[in-house]
C-alpha positions in Angstrom: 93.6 82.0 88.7 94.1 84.2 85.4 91.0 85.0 83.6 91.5 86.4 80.2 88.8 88.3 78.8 89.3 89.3 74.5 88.9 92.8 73.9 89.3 94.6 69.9 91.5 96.7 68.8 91.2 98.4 65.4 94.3 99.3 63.1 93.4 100.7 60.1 96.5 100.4 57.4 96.4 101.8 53.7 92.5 102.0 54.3 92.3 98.4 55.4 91.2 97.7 58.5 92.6 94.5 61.3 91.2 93.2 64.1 93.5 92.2 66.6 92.3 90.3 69.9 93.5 92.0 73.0 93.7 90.5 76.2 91.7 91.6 79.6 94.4 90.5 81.8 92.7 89.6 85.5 94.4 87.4 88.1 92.1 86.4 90.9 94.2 85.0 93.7 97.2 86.8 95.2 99.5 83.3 94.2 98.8 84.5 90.2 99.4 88.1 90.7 102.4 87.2 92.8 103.7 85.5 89.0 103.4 88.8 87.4 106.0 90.9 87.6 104.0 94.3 87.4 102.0 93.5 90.5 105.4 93.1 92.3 106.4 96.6 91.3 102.3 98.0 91.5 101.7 99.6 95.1 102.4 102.0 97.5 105.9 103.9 97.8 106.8 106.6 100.5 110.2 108.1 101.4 112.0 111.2 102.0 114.8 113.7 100.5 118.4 113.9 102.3 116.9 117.2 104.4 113.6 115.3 105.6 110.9 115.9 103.0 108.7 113.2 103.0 107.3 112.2 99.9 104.9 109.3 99.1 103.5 108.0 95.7 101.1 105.5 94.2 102.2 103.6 91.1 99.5 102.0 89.4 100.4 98.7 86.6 99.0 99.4 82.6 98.8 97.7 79.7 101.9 96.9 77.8 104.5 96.9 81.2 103.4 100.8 81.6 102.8 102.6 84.7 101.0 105.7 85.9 102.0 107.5 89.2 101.1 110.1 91.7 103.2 111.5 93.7 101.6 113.0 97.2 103.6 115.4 99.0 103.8 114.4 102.6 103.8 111.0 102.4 100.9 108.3 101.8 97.4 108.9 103.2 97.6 108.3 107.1 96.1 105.5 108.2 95.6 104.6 112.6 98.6 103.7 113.6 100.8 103.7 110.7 103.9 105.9 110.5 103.8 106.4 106.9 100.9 109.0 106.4 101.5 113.1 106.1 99.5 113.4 102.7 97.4 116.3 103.0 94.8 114.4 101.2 94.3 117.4 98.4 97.8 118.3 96.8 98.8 115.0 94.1 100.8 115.2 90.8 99.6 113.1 88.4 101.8 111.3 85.9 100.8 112.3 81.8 99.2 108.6 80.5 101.2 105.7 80.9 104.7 105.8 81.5 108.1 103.3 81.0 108.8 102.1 84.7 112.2 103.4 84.0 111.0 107.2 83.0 108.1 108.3 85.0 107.1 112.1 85.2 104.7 114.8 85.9 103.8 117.9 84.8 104.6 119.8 87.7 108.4 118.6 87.8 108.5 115.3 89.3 110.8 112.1 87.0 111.6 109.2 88.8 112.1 105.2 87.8 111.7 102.2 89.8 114.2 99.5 90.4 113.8 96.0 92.0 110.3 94.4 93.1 108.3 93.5 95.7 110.0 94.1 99.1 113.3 95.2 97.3 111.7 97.8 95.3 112.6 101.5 95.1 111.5 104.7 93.6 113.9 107.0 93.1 112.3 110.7 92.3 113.5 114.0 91.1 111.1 117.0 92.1 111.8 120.4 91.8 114.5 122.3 92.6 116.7 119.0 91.8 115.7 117.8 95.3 116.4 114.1 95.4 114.0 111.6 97.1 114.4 107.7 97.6 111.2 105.5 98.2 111.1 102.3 99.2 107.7 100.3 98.2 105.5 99.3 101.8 102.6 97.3 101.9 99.8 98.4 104.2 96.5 96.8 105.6 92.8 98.2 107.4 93.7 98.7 110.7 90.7 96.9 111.3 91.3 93.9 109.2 90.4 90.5 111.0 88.9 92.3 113.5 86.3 90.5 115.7 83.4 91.9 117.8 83.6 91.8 121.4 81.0 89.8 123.4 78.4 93.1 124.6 78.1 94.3 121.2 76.1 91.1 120.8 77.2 90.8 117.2 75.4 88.5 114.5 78.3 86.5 112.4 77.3 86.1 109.2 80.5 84.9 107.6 83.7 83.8 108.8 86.6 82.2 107.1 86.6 78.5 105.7 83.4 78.0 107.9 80.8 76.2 105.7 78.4 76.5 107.8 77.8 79.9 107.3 77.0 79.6 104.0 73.4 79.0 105.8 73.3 82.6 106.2 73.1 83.2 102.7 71.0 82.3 99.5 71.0 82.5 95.9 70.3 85.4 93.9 72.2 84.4 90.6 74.9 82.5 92.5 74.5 79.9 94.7 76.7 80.5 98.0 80.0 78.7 98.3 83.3 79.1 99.6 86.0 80.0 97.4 89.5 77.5 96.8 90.5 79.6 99.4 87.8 79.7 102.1 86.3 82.6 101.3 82.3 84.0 100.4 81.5 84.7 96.5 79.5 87.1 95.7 75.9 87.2 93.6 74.3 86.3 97.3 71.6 87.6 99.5 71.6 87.6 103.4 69.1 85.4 104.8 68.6 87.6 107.8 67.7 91.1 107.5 69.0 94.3 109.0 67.2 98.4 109.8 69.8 100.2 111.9 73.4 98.5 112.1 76.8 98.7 112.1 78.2 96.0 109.9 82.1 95.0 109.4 83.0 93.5 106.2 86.0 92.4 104.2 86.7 92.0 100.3 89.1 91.9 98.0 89.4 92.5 94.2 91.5 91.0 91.7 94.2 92.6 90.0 93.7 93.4 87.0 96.3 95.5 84.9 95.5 95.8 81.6 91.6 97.2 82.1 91.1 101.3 82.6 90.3 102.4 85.8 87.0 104.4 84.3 86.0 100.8 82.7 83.8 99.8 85.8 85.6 96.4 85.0 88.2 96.4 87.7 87.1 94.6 90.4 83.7 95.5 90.6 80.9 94.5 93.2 78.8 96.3 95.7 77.9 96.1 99.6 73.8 96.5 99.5 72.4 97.8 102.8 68.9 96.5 103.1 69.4 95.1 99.3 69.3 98.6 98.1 72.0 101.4 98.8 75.1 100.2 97.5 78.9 100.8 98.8 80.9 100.7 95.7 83.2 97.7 95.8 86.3 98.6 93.2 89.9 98.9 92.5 90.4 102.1 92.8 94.0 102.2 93.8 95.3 105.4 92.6 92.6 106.8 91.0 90.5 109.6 91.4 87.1 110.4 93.7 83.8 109.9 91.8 80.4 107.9 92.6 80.8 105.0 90.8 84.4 104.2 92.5 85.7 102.7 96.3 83.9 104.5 98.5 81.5 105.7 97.2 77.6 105.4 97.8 77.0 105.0 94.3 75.6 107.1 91.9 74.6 109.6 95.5 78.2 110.5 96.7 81.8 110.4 95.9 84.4 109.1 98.7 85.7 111.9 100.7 89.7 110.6 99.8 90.8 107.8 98.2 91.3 105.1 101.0 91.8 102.3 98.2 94.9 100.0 99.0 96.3 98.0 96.2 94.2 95.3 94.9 94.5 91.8 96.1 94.4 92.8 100.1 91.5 92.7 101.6 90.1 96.0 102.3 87.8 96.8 105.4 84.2 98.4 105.5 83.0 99.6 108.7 79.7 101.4 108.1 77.5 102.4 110.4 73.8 102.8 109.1 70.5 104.6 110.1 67.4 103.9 107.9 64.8 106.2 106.4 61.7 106.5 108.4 59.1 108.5 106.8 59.7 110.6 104.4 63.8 111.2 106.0 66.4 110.2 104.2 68.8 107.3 105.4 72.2 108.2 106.4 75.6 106.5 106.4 79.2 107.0 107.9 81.2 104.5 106.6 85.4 103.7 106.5 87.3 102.2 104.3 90.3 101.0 105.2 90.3 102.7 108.5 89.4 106.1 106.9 86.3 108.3 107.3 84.9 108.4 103.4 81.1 109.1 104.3 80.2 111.2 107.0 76.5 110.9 107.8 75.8 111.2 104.4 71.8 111.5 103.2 71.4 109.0 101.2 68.8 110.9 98.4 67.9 107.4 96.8 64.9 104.5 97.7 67.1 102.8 95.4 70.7 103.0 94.3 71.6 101.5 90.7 71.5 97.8 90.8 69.4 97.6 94.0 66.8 95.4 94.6 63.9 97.7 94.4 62.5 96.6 98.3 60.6 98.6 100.4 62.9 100.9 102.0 60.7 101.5 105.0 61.3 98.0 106.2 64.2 95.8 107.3 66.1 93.7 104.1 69.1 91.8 103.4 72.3 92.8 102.5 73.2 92.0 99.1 76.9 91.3 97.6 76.7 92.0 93.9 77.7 89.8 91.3 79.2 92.6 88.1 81.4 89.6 86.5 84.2 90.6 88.9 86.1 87.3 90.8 85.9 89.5 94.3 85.7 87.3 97.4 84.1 88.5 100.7 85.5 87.4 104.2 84.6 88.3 108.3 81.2 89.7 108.1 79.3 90.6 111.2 76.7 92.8 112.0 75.1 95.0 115.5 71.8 95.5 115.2 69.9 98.0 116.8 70.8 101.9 117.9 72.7 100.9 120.7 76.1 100.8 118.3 79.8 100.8 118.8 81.6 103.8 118.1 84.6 104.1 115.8 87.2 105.0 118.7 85.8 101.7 120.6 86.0 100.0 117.0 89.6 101.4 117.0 90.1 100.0 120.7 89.2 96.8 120.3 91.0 96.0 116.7 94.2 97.0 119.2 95.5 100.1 116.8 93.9 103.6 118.0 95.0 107.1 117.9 94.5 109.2 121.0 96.2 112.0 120.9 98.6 115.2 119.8 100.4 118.2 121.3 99.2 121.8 120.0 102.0 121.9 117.7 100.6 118.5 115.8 103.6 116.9 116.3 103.1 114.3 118.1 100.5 111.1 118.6 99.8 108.1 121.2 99.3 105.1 119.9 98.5 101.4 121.6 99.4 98.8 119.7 97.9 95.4 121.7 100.4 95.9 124.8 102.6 98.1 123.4 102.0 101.7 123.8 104.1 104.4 122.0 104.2 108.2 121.3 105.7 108.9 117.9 106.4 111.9 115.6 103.7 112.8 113.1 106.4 114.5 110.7 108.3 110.8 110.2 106.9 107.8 112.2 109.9 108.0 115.1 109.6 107.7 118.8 109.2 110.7 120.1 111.2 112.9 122.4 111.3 111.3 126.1 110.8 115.0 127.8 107.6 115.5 125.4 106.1 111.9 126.9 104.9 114.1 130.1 102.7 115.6 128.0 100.0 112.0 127.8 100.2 111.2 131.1 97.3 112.7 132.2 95.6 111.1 129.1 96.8 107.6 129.7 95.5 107.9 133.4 91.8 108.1 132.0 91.6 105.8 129.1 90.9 102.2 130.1 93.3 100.1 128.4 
């Protein structure tokens, strides 16, 4: 579904002034966005130069068929398991405003233009020195997307897919629960079971929304409430920046670490694990999105984030998924209760994607995929050298597969 929402824009001619309507342009299920040609060129593009330099970019859709990009030396940000990281998560080049898809640029040197869409896309890019780069476009998910808890973490399921009858687990708080056209959870909602210390798995996904500024707060916008009052910033943030109203962030307390946004319209991942204030201490969260560390037991310096419920934040509450006009839709939400918590690397395990290990020159990492077990290059994704494997035997002999 397309929502349109008018916005003004002022043109002042021969000291006359005209109002013309402009369009909010928001498409809510990924069978709209899939229409629009911008959201088939939108995404994630990583590459290299003929003598190996790996080179990754984000291009992000505008208004009026423009784009902005970043281009982020070493490739995208590395996610478990995926062979298309190498970003150093510091060094980007930002495009200047909105560019034609055909002439894109930075400051520091970088041009480039994109042909094709979707899978067929490519991103052809100058940088300096006249070094030549081709990038094809890849679409990326959570490592731990879909993942389910296994049976000792003695996990409460609060919401699962196309499963009406978990909408018992939830109540009104200015929308009444209900599934989406497609199966999923809306948002407005408060958990009818409460939760102190936890490590909770959700899902959500924003709509895509091209012609509204990142900086709006209008792009996707909705929030994952621990105990109704310290808020997760749900957002499209795909290519953006790090501040605390964005992905990632505890809002208004702490900017994400790196942006872990994926492009909008996939559902991203949030695996947060959660320990509440007692006494005059502060609560503190580690939380990743999309399979990356963005909060790292961080002191939450707030009884209350903006938006929260206002509860007592001595005692257990709900989680609450905001309603900020924003068509997002929630999916796979389970909790573990308690102190006696999962870790990441057994998270990791059981979603079948973990990463286990490197020589001391970095080069190299184990992987298990479900069955499959491989050692691949860190510099470009490829299996590794068969007289390096030695190296992991010893490992693979005390991990528990």
């Amino acid at each position: 579904m397309m929502n349109s929402m008018k916005k003004l824009r002022y043109i002042t001619t021969l000291g006359a002034v005209f109002v013309l309507p402009i369009y909010a342009q928001k498409y809510d299920t990924p069978t709209a966005a899939n229409n629009v040609e911008s959201f088939k060129k939108q995404g994630e593009y990583v590459g290299t130069a003929t003598d190996g330099t790996k080179l990754g970019a984000w291009l992000v859709a505008r208004s009026g068929s423009r784009y902005a990009v970043t281009f982020l030396p070493g490739g995208l940000l590395t996610l478990p398991n995926d062979p298309n990281g190498g970003w150093d998560e510091k060094t980007r080049y930002l495009s200047a405003g909105d560019q034609a898809i055909t002439a894109l640029s930075s400051p520091q040197g970088y041009t480039a233009s994109v042909t094709g869409s979707g899978e067929a896309a490519v991103m052809t890019v100058t940088g300096p020195g006249s070094k030549t780069y081709t990038l094809k476009r890849v679409e990326r998910k959570s490592p731990t997307l879909g993942l389910q808890p296994k049976a000792e973490w003695n996990a409460e399921t609060w919401f699962k897919e196309k499963d009406a009858a978990s909408l018992s687990n939830w109540r009104t708080d200015g929308s009444a629960p209900k599934l989406t056209e497609e199966g999923y959870l809306n948002y407005g909602i408060l958990s009818t079971k409460t939760h102190g210390a936890c490590y909770l798995h959700i899902e959500v996904r924003s709509p895509y929304c091209p012609n509204t500024d990142i900086l709006t707060q209008d792009r996707g916008n909705s929030g994952i409430y621990l105990r109704s009052i310290y808020e997760m910033q749900v957002y499209d943030s795909f290519g953006g920046g790090l501040e605390k109203n964005l992905a990632g962030a505890i809002y208004g307390v702490s900017a994400a670490s790196v942006n872990a946004a994926l492009p909008p319209m996939k559902f991203a991942t949030y695996d947060a694990w959660f320990t509440p204030k007692q006494g005059s201490t502060w609560p503190r969260i580690t939380f990743y999105l999309n399979g990356v560390r963005v909060q790292n037991n961080t002191e939450i310096t707030s009884d209350n984030t903006e938006g929260g419920k206002g509860t007592n934040p001595l005692v257990d509450g709900s989680l609450f998924l905001q309603n900020h006009g924003s068509n997002v839709t929630y999916n796979n939400i389970w909790i573990v209760k308690g102190t006696n918590l999962p870790t990441w690397q057994q998270v990791l395990e059981a979603s079948g994607s973990v990463s286990i290990g490197k020589t001391e020159s970095n080069k190299l990492r184990l992987t298990r995929n479900n069955s499959q077990i491989t050692i691949l290059n860190m510099i470009d994704g490829t299996p590794a050298p068969k007289q390096e494997m030695g190296k992991y035997y010893n490992i693979l002999g005390r991990i528990k597969w």
